[in-house]
N, CA and C atoms of all chains as a GROMACS GRO file, in nm:
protein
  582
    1UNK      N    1   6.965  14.050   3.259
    1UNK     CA    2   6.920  14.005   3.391
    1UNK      C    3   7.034  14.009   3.493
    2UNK      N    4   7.153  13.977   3.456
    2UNK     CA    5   7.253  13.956   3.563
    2UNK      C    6   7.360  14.131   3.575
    3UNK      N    7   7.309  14.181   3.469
    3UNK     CA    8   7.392  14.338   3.477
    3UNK      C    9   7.249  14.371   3.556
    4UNK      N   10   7.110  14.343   3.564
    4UNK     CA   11   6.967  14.382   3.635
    4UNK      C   12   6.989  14.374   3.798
    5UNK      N   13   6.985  14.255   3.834
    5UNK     CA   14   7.045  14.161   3.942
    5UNK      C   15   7.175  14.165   4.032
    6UNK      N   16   7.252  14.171   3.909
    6UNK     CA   17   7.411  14.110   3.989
    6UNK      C   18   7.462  14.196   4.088
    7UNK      N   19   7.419  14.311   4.099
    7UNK     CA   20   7.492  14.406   4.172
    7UNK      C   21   7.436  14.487   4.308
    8UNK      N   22   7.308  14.425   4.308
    8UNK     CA   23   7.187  14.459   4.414
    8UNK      C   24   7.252  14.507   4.558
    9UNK      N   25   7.249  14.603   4.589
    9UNK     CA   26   7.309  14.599   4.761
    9UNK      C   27   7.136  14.519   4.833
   10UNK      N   28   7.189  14.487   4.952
   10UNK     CA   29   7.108  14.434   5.074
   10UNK      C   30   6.945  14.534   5.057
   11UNK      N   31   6.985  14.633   5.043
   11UNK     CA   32   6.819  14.713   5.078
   11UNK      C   33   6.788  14.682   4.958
   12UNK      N   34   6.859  14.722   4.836
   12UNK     CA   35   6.782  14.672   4.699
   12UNK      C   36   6.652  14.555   4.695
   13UNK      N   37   6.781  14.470   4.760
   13UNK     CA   38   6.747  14.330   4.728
   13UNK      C   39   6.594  14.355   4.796
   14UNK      N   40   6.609  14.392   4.937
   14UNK     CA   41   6.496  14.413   5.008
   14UNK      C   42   6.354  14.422   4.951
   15UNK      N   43   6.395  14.550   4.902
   15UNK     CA   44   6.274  14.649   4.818
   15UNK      C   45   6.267  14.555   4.732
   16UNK      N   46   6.271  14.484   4.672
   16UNK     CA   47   6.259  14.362   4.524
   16UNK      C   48   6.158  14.310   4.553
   17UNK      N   49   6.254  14.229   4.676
   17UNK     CA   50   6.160  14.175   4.791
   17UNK      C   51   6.034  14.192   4.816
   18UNK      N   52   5.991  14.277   4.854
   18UNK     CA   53   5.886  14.302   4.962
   18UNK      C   54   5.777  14.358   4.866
   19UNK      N   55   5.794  14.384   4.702
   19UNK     CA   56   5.721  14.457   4.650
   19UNK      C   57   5.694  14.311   4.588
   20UNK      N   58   5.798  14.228   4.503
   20UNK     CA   59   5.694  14.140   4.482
   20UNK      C   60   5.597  14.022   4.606
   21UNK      N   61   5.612  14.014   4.695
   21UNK     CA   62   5.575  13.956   4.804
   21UNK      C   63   5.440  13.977   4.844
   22UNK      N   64   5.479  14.184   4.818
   22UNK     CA   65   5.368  14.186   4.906
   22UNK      C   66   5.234  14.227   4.759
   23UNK      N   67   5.260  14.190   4.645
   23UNK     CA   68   5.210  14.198   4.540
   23UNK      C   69   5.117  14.049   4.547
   24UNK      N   70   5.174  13.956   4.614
   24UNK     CA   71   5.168  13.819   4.566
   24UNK      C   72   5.033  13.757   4.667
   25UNK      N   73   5.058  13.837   4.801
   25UNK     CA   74   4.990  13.817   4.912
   25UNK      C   75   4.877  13.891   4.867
   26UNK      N   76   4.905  14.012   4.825
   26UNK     CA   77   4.767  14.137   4.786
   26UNK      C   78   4.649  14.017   4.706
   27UNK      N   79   4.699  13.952   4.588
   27UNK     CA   80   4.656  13.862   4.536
   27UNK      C   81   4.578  13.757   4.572
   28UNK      N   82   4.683  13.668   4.676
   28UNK     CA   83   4.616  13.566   4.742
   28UNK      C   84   4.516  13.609   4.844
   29UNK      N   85   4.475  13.693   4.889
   29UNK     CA   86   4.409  13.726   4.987
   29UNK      C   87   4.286  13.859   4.957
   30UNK      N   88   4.276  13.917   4.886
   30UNK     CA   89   4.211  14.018   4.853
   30UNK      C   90   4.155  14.001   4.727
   31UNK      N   91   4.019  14.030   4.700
   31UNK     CA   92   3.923  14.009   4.570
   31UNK      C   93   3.972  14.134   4.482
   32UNK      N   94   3.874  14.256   4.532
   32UNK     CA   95   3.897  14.385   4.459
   32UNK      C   96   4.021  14.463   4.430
   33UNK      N   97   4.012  14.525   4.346
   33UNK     CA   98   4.107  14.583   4.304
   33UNK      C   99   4.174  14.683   4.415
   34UNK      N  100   4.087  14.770   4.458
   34UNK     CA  101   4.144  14.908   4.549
   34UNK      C  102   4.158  14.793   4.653
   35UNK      N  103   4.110  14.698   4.699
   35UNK     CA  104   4.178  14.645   4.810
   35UNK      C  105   4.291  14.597   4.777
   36UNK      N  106   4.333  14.520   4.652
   36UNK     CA  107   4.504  14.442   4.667
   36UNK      C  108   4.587  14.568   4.645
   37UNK      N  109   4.491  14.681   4.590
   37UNK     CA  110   4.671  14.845   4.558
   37UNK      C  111   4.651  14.823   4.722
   38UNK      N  112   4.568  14.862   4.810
   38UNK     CA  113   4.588  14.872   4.932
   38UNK      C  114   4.664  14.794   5.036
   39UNK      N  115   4.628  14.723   5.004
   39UNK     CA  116   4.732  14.547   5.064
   39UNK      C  117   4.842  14.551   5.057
   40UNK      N  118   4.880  14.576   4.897
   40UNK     CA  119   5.020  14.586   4.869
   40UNK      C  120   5.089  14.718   4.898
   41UNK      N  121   5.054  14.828   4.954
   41UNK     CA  122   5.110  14.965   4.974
   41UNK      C  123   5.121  14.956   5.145
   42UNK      N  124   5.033  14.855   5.193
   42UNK     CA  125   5.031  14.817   5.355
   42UNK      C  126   5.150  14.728   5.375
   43UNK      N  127   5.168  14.628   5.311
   43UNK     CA  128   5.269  14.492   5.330
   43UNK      C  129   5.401  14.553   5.255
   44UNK      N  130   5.415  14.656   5.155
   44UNK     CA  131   5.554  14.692   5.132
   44UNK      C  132   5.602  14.781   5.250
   45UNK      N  133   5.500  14.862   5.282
   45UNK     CA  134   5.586  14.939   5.389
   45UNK      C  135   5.571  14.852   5.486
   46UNK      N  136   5.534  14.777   5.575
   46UNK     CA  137   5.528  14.684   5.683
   46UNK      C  138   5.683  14.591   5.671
   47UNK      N  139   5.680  14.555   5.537
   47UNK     CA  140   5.845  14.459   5.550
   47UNK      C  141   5.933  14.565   5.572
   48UNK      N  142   5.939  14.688   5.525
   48UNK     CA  143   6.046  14.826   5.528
   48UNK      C  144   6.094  14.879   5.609
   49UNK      N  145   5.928  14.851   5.670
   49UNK     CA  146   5.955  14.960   5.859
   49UNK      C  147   6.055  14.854   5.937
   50UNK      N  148   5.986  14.717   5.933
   50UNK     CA  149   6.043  14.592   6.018
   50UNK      C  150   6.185  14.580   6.000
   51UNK      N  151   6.246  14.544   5.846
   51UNK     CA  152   6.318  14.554   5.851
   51UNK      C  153   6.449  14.712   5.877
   52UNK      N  154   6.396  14.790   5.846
   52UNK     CA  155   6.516  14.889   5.919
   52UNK      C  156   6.485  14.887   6.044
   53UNK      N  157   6.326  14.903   6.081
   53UNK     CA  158   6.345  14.868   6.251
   53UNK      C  159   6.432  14.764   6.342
   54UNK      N  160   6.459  14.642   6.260
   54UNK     CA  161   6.519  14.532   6.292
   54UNK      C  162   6.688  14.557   6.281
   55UNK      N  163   6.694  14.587   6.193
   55UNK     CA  164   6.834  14.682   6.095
   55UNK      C  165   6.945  14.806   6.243
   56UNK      N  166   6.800  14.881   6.288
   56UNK     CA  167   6.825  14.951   6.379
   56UNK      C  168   6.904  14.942   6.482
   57UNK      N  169   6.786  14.793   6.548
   57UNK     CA  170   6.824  14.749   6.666
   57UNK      C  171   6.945  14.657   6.708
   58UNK      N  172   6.966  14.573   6.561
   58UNK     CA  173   7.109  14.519   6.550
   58UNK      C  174   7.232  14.624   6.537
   59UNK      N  175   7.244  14.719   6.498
   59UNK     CA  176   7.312  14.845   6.461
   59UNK      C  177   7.453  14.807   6.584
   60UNK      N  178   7.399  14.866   6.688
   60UNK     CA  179   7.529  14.819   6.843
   60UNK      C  180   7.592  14.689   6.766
   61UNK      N  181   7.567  14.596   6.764
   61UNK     CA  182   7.599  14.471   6.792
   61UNK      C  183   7.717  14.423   6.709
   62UNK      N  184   7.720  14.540   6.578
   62UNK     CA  185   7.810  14.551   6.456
   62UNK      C  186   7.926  14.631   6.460
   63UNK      N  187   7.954  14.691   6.597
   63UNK     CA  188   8.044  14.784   6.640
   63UNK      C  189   8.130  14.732   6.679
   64UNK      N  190   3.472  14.209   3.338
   64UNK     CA  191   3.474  14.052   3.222
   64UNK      C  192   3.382  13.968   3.326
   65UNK      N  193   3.308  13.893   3.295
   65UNK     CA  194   3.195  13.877   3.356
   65UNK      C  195   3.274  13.680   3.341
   66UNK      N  196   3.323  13.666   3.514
   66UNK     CA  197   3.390  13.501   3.478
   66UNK      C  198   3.321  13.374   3.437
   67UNK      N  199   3.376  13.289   3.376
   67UNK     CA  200   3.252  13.181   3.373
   67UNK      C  201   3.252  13.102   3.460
   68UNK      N  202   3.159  13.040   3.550
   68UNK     CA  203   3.159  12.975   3.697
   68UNK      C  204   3.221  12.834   3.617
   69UNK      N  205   3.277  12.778   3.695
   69UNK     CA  206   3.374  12.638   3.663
   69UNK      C  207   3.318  12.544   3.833
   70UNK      N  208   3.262  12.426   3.763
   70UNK     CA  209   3.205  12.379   3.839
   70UNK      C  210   3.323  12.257   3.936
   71UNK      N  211   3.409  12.302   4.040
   71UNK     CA  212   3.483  12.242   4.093
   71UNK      C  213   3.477  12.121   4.121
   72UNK      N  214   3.566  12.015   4.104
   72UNK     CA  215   3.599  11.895   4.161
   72UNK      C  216   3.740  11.856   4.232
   73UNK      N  217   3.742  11.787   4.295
   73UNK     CA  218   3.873  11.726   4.375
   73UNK      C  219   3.988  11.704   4.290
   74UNK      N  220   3.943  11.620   4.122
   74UNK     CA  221   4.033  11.635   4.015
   74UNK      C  222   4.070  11.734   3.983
   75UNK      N  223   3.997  11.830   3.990
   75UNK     CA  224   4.074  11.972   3.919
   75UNK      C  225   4.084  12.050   3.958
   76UNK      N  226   4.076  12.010   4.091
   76UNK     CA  227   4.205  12.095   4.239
   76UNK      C  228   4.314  11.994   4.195
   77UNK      N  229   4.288  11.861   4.218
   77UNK     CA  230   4.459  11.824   4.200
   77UNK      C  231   4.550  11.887   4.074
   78UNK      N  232   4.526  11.835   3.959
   78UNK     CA  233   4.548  11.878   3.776
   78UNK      C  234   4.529  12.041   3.817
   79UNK      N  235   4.511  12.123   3.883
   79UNK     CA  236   4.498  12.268   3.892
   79UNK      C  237   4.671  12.301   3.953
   80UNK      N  238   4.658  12.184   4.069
   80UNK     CA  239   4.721  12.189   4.169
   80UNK      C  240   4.933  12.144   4.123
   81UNK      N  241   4.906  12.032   4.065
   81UNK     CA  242   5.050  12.025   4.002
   81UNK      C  243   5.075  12.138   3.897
   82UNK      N  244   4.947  12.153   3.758
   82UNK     CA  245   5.007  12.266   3.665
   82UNK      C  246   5.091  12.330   3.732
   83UNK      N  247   4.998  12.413   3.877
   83UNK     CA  248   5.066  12.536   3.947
   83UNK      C  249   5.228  12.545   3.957
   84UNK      N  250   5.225  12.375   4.012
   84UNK     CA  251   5.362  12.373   4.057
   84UNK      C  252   5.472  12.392   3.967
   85UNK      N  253   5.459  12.293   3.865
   85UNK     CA  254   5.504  12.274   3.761
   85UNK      C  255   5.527  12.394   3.680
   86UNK      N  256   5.437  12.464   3.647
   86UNK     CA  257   5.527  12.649   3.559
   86UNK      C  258   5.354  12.722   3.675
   87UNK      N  259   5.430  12.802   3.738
   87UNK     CA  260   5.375  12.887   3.853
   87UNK      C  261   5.271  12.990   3.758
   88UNK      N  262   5.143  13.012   3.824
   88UNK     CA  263   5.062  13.042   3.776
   88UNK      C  264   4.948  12.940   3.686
   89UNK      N  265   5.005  12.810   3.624
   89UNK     CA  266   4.885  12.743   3.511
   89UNK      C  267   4.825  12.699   3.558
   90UNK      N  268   4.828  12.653   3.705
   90UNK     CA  269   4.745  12.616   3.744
   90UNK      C  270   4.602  12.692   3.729
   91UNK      N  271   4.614  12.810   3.792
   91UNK     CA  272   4.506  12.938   3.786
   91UNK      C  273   4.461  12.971   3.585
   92UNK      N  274   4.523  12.975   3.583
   92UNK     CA  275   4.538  13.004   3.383
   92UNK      C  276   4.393  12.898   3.359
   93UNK      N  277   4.461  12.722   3.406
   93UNK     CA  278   4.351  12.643   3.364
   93UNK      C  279   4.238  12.658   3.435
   94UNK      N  280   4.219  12.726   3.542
   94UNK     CA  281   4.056  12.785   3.635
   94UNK      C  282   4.050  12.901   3.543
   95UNK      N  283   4.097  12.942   3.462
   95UNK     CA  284   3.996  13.094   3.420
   95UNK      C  285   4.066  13.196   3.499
   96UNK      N  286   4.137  13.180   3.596
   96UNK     CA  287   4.161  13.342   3.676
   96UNK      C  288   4.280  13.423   3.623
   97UNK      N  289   4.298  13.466   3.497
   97UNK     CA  290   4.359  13.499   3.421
   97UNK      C  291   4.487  13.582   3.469
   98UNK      N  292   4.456  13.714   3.544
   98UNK     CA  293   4.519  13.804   3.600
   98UNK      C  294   4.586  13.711   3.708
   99UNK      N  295   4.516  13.638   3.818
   99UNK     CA  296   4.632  13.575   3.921
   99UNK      C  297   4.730  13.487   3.848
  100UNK      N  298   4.664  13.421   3.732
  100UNK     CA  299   4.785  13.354   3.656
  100UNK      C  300   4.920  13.451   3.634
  101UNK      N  301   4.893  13.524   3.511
  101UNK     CA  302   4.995  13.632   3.486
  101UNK      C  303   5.093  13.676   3.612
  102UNK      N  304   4.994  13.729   3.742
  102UNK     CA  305   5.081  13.828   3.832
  102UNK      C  306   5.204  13.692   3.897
  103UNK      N  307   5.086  13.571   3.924
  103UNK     CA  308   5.157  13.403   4.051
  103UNK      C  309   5.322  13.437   3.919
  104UNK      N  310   5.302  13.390   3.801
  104UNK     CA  311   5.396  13.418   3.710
  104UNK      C  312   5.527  13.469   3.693
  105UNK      N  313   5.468  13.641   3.716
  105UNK     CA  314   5.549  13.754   3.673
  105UNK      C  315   5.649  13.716   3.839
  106UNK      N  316   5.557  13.688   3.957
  106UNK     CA  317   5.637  13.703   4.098
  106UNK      C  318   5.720  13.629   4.124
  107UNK      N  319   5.663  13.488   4.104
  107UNK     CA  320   5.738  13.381   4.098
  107UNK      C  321   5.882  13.383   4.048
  108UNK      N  322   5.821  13.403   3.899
  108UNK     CA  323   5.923  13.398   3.804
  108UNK      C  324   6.036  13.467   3.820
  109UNK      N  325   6.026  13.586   3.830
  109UNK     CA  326   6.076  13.741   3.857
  109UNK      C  327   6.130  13.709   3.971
  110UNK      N  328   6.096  13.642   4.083
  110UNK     CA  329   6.199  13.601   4.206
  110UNK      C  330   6.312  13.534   4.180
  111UNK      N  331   6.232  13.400   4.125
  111UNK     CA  332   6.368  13.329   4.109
  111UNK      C  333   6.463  13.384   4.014
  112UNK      N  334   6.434  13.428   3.895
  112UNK     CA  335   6.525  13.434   3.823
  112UNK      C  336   6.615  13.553   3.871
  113UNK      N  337   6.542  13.640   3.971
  113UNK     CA  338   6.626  13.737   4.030
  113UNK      C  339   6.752  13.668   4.120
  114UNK      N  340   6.700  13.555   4.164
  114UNK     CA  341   6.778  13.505   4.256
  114UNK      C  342   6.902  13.456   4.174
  115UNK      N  343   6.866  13.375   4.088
  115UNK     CA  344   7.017  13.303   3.990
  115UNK      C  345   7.043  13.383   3.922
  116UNK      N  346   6.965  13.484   3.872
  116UNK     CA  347   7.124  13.629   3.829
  116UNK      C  348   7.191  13.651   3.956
  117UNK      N  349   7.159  13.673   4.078
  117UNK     CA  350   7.227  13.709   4.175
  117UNK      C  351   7.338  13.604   4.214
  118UNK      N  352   7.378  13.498   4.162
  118UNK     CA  353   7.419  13.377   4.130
  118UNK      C  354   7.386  13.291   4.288
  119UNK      N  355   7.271  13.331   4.343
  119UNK     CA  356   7.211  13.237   4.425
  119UNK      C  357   7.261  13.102   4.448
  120UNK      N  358   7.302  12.997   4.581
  120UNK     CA  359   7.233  12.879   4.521
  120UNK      C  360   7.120  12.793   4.558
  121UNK      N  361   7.155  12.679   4.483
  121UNK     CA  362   6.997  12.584   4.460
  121UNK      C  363   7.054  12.457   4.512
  122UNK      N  364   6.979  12.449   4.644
  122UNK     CA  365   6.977  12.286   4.710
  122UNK      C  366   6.964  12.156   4.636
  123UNK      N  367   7.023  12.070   4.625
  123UNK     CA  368   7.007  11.997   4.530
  123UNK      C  369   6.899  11.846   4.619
  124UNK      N  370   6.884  11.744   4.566
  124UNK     CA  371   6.853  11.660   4.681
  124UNK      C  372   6.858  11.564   4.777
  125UNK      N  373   7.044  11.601   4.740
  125UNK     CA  374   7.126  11.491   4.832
  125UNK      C  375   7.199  11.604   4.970
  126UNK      N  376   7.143  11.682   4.989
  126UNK     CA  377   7.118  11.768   5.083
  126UNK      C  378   7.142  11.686   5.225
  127UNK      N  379   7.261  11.700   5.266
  127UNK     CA  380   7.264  11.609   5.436
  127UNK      C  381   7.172  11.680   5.550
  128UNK      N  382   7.223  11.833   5.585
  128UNK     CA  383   7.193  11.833   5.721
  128UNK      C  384   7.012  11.913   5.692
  129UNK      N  385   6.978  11.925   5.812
  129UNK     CA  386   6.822  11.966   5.793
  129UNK      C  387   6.759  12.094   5.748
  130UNK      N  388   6.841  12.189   5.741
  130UNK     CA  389   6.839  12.330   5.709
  130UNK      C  390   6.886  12.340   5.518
  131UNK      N  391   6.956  12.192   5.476
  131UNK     CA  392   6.975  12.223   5.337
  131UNK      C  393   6.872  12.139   5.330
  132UNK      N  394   6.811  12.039   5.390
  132UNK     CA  395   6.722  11.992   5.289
  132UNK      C  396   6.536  12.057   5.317
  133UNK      N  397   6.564  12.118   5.385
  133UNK     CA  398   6.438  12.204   5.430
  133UNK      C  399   6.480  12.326   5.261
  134UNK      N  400   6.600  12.393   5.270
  134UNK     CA  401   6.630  12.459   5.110
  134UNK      C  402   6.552  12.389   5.017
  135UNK      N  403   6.600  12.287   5.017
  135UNK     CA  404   6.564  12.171   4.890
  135UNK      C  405   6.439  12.174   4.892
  136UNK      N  406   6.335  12.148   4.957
  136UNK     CA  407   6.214  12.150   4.983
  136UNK      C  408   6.148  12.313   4.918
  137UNK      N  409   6.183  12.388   4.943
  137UNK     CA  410   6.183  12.537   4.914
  137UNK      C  411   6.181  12.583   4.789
  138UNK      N  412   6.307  12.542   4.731
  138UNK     CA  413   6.330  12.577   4.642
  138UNK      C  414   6.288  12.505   4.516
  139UNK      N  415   6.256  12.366   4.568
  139UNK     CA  416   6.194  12.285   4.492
  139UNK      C  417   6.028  12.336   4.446
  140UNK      N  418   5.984  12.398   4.536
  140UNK     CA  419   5.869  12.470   4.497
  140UNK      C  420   5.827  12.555   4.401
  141UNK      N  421   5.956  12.566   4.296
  141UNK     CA  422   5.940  12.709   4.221
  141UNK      C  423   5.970  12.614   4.082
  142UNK      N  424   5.944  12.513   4.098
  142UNK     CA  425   5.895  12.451   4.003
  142UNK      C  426   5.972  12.430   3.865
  143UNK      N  427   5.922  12.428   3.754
  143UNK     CA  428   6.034  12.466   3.606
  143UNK      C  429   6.158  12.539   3.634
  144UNK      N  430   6.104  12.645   3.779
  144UNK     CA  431   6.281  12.734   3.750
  144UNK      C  432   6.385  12.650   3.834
  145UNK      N  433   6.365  12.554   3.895
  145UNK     CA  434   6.432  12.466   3.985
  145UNK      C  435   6.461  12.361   3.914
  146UNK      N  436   6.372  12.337   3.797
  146UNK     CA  437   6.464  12.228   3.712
  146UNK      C  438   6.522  12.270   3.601
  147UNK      N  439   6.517  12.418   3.575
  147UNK     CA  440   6.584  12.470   3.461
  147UNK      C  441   6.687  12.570   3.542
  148UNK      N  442   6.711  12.550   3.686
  148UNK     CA  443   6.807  12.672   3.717
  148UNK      C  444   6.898  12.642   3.684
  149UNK      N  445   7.012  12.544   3.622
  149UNK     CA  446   7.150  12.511   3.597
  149UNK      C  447   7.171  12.628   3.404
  150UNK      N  448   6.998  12.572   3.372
  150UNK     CA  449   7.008  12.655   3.236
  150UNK      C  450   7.012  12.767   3.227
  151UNK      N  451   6.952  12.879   3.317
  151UNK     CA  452   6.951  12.993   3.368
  151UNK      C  453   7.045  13.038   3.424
  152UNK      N  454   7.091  12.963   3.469
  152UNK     CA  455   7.212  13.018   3.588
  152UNK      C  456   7.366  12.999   3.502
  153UNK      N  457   7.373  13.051   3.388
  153UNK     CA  458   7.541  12.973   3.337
  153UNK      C  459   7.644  12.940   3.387
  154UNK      N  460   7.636  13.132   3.468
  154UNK     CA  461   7.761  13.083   3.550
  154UNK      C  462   7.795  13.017   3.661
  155UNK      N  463   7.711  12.948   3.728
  155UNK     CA  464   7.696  12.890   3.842
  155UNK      C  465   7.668  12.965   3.973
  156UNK      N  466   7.655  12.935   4.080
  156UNK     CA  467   7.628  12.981   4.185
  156UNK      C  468   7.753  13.059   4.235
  157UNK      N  469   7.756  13.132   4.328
  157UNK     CA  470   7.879  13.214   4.383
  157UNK      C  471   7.847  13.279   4.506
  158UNK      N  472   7.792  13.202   4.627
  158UNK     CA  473   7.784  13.257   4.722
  158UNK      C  474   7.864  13.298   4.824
  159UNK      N  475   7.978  13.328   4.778
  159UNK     CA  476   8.106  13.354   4.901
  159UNK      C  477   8.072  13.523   4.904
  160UNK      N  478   8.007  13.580   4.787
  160UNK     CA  479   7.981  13.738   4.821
  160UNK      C  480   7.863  13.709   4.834
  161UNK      N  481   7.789  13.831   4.884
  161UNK     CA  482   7.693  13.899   5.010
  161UNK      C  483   7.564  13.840   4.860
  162UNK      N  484   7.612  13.912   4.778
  162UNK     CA  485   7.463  13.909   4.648
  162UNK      C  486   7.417  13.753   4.632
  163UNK      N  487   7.530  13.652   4.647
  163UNK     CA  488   7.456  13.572   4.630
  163UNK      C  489   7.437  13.489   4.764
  164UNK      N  490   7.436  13.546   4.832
  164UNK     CA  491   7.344  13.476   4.932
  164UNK      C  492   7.263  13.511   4.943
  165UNK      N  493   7.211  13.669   4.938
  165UNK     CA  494   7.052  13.681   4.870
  165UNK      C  495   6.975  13.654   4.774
  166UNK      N  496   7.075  13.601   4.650
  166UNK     CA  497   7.016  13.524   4.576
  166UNK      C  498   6.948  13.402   4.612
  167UNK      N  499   7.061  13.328   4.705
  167UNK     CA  500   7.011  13.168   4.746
  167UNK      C  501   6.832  13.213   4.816
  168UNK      N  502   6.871  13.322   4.906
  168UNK     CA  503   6.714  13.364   5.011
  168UNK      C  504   6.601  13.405   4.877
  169UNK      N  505   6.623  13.470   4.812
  169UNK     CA  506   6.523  13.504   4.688
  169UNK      C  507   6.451  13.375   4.616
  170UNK      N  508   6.513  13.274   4.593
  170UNK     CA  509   6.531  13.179   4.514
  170UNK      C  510   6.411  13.043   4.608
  171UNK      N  511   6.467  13.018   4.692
  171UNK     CA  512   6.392  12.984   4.827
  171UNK      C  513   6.273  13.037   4.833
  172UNK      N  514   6.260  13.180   4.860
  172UNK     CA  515   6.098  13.279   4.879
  172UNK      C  516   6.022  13.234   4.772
  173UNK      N  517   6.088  13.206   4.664
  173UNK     CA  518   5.984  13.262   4.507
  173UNK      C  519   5.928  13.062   4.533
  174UNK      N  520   6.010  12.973   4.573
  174UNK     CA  521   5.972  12.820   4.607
  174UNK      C  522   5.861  12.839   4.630
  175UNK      N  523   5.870  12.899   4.843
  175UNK     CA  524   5.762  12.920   4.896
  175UNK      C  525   5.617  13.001   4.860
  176UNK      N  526   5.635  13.110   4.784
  176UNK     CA  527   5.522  13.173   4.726
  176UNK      C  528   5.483  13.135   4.632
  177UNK      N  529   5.567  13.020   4.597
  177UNK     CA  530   5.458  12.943   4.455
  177UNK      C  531   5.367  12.820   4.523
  178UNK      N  532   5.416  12.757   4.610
  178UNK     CA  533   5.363  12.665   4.743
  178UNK      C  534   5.221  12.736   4.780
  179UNK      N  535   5.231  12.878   4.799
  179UNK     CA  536   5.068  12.931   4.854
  179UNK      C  537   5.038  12.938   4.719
  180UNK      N  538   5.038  13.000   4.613
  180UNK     CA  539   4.979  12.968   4.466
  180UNK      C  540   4.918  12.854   4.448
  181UNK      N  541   4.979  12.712   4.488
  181UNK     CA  542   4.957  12.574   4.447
  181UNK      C  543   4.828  12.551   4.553
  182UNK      N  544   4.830  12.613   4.642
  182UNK     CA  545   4.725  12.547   4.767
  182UNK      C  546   4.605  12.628   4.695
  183UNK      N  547   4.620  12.771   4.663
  183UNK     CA  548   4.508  12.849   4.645
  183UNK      C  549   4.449  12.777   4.494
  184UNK      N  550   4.530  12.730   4.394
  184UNK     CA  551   4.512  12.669   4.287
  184UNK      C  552   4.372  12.554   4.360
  185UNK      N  553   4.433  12.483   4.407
  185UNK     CA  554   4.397  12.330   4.444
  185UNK      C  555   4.235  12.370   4.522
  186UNK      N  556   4.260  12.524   4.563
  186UNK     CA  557   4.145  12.498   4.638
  186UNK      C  558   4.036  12.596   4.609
  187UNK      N  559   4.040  12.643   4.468
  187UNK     CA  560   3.976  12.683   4.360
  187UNK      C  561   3.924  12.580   4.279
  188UNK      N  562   4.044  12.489   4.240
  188UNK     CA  563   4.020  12.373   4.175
  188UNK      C  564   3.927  12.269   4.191
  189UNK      N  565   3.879  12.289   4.339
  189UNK     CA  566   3.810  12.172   4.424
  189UNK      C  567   3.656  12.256   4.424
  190UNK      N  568   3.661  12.388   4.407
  190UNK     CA  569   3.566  12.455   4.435
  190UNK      C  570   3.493  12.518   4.554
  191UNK      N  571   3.610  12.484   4.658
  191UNK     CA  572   3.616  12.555   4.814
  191UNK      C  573   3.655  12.718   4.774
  192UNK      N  574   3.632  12.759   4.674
  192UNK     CA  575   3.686  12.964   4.668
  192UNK      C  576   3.609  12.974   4.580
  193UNK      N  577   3.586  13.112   4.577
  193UNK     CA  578   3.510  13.180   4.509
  193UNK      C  579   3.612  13.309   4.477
  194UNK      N  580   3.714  13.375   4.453
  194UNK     CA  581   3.827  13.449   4.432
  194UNK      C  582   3.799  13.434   4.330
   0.00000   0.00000   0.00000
């Protein structure tokens, strides 16, 4: 777990993130099956876009 | 699999409602919803423990200012792994590098997403869902 874990850069972590999240939400919110694959293929890329979009726009500010 | 209807009460939203808290997912396990048990579980679980390999840390509950004890609150949500993170975690926390301060944020999330588990538990349990 910690050789799994320990070494994660920031986007890793991200993607970890957002897949179980948006796995969790697919769940809480959606009955059928093709709707939570759908949910969850909507809400992983939605945290992805946001965050590099967000990622982006801070970019200057790190210079 | 054809479910068996479970005739809800207020008791077993509550007793639905701590299991949840207590090891993430039993709550659902004891309604019959087999699969949300397993996945509340695998996410939960799989968060936090992602988080204390990442050597995350864990708010404790003498927490002074409002942002650690809002942590505490958080992280307290993830239930067994919040009272077994010292056992999990050997080497202790180490957030002066970058990993584990995403550990501490991971650790926190998996709190909060067991928190919507516990509500959806409770309100299955009561017999307000049909999920």
């Amino acid at each position: 777990m910690n050789a799994l874990f320990g070494n994660l850069t920031h986007f890793q972590a991200l993607l970890f993130f957002a897949l179980v999240v948006s796995v969790t939400f697919a769940f809480l919110s959606k009955r059928e099956i093709a709707d939570r694959v759908k949910y969850t293929l909507w809400a992983f890329l939605a945290f992805l876009l946001v965050a590099i979009g967000i990622g982006w726009l801070m970019y200057p500010f790190s210079q | 699999m054809k479910r068996e209807a479970l005739k809800g009460t207020q008791m077993m939203g509550i007793v639905a409602a701590l299991a949840g808290w207590i090891v993430p997912g039993l709550g659902h396990l004891l309604l019959r919803r087999w699969s949300k048990a397993a996945v509340y579980f695998l996410c939960v679980g799989g968060l936090a423990c992602a988080g204390l390999a990442m050597r995350g840390g864990v708010f404790g509950s003498s927490a002074e200012d409002l942002f650690d004890r809002l942590g505490f609150f958080a992280d307290l949500g993830a239930g067994i792994f919040y009272f077994l993170a010292h056992q999990i975690q050997v080497a202790g926390p180490d957030v002066s590098h970058a990993t584990g301060d995403y550990g501490t944020r991971l650790f926190a999330a998996a709190g909060m997403l067991n928190i919507l588990t516990v509500l959806e538990a409770y309100d299955i349990g009561r017999g307000g869902e049909s999920r």
